[in-house]
C-alpha positions as CSV (number, residue, x, y, z in Angstrom):
1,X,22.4,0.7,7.7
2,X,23.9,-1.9,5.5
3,X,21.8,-4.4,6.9
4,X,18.6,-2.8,6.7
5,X,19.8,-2.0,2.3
6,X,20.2,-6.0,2.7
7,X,16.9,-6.4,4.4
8,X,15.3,-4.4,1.3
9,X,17.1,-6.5,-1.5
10,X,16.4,-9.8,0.4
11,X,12.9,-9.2,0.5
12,X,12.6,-8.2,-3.2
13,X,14.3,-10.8,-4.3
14,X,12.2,-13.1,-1.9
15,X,9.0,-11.3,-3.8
16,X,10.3,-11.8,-7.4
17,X,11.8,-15.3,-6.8
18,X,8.3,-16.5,-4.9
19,X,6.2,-14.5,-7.7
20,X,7.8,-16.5,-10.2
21,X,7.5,-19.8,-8.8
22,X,3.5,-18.9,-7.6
23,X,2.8,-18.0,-11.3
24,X,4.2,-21.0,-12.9
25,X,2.7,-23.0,-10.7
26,X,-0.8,-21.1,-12.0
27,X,0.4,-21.8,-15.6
28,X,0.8,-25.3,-14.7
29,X,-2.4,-26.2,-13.2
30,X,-4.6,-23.5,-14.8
31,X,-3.9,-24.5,-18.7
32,X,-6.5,-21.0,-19.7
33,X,-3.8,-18.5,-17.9
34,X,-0.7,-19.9,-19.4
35,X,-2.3,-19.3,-23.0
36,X,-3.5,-15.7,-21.5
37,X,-0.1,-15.1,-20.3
38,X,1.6,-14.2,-23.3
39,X,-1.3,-12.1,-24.2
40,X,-1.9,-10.7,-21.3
41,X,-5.6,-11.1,-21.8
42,X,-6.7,-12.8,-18.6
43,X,-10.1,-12.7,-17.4
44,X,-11.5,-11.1,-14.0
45,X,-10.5,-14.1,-12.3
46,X,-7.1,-14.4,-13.8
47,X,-6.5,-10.7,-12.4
48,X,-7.8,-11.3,-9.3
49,X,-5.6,-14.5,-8.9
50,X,-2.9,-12.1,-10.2
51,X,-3.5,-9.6,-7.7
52,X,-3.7,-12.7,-4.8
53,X,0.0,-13.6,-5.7
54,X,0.9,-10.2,-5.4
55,X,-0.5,-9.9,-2.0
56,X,1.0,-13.0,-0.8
57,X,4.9,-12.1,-2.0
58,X,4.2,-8.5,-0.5
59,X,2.7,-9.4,2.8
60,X,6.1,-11.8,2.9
61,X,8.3,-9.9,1.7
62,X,7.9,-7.3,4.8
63,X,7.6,-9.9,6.9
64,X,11.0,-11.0,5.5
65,X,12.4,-7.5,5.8
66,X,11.7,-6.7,9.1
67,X,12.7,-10.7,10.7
68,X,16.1,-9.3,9.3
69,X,16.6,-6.0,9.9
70,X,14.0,-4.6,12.6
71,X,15.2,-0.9,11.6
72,X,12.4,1.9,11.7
73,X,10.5,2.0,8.5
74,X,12.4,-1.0,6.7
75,X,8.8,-2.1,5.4
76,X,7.9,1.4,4.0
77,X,11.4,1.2,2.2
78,X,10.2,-2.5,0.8
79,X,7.1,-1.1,-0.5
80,X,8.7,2.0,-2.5
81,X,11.5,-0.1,-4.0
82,X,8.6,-2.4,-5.5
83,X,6.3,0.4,-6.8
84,X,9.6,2.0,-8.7
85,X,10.2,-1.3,-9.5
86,X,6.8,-2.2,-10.7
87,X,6.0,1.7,-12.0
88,X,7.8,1.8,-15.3
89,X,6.2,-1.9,-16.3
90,X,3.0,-0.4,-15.5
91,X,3.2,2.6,-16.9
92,X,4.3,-0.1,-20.5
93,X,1.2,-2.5,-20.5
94,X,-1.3,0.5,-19.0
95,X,-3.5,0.1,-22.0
96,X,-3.7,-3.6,-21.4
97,X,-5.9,-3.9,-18.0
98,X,-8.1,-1.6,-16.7
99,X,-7.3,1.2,-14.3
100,X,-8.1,-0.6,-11.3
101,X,-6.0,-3.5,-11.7
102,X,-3.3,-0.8,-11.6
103,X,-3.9,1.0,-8.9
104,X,-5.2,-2.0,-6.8
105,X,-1.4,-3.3,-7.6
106,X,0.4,-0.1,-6.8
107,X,-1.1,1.6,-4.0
108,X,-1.5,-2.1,-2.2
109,X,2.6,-2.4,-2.8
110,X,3.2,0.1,0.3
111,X,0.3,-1.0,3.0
112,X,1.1,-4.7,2.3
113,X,4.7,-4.5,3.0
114,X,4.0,-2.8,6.1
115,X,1.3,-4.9,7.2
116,X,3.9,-8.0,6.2
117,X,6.2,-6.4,8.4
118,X,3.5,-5.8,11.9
119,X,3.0,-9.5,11.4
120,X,6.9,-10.6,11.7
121,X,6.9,-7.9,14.7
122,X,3.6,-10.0,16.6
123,X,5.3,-12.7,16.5
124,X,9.0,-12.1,18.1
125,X,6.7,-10.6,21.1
126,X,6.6,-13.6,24.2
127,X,3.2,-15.0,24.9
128,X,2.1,-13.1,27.8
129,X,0.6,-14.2,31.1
């Protein structure tokens, strides 16, 4: 049990830490989204890049979860902590993005993870024969 609570907080803290680092990267090398940034008025693009980055820290982050604790629905568990983490921030800047942009964000959270998760489990499987 206490490994699969560690497994949980690992992998959010793998998704914030990488999300971080991914997005200043993006404010680096794409000069028009750090000015959007503090804004928040990014383009189609910007969102979709936005939406990419989360994708790629959710996908790892179950991955992450499960390599550490391979307990039954340790992926699922990722997925909820980041939607009530993500909810009440959502729930702030609503008015600022369209409605799809949320709920792209928020019902991907779950699926991702989980998916993530089924990749890290393909791989510990030995070729077979």
């Amino acid at each position: 049990m206490l490994r699969a609570i560690g497994a949980v907080l690992a992998a959010v803290v793998l998704w914030l830490i990488v999300a971080t680092v991914i997005h200043r990267l993006m404010c680096v090398v794409w000069p028009a989204y750090a000015v959007a940034t503090p804004l928040l008025a990014f383009t189609l693009s910007m969102k979709l890049a936005r939406l990419s980055l989360s994708t790629f820290c959710t996908l790892l982050a179950g991955f992450a979860a499960n390599r550490i604790s391979n307990a039954r629905g340790i992926a699922v568990a990722v997925g909820c902590v980041l939607v009530l983490l993500f909810l009440p921030e959502h729930y702030r800047i609503w008015d600022r993005f369209p409605v799809w942009y949320h709920l792209t964000f928020l019902s991907s959270l779950i699926p991702l993870s989980v998916i993530g998760a089924r990749l890290s489990s393909s791989r510990r499987q030995p070729p077979s024969e």
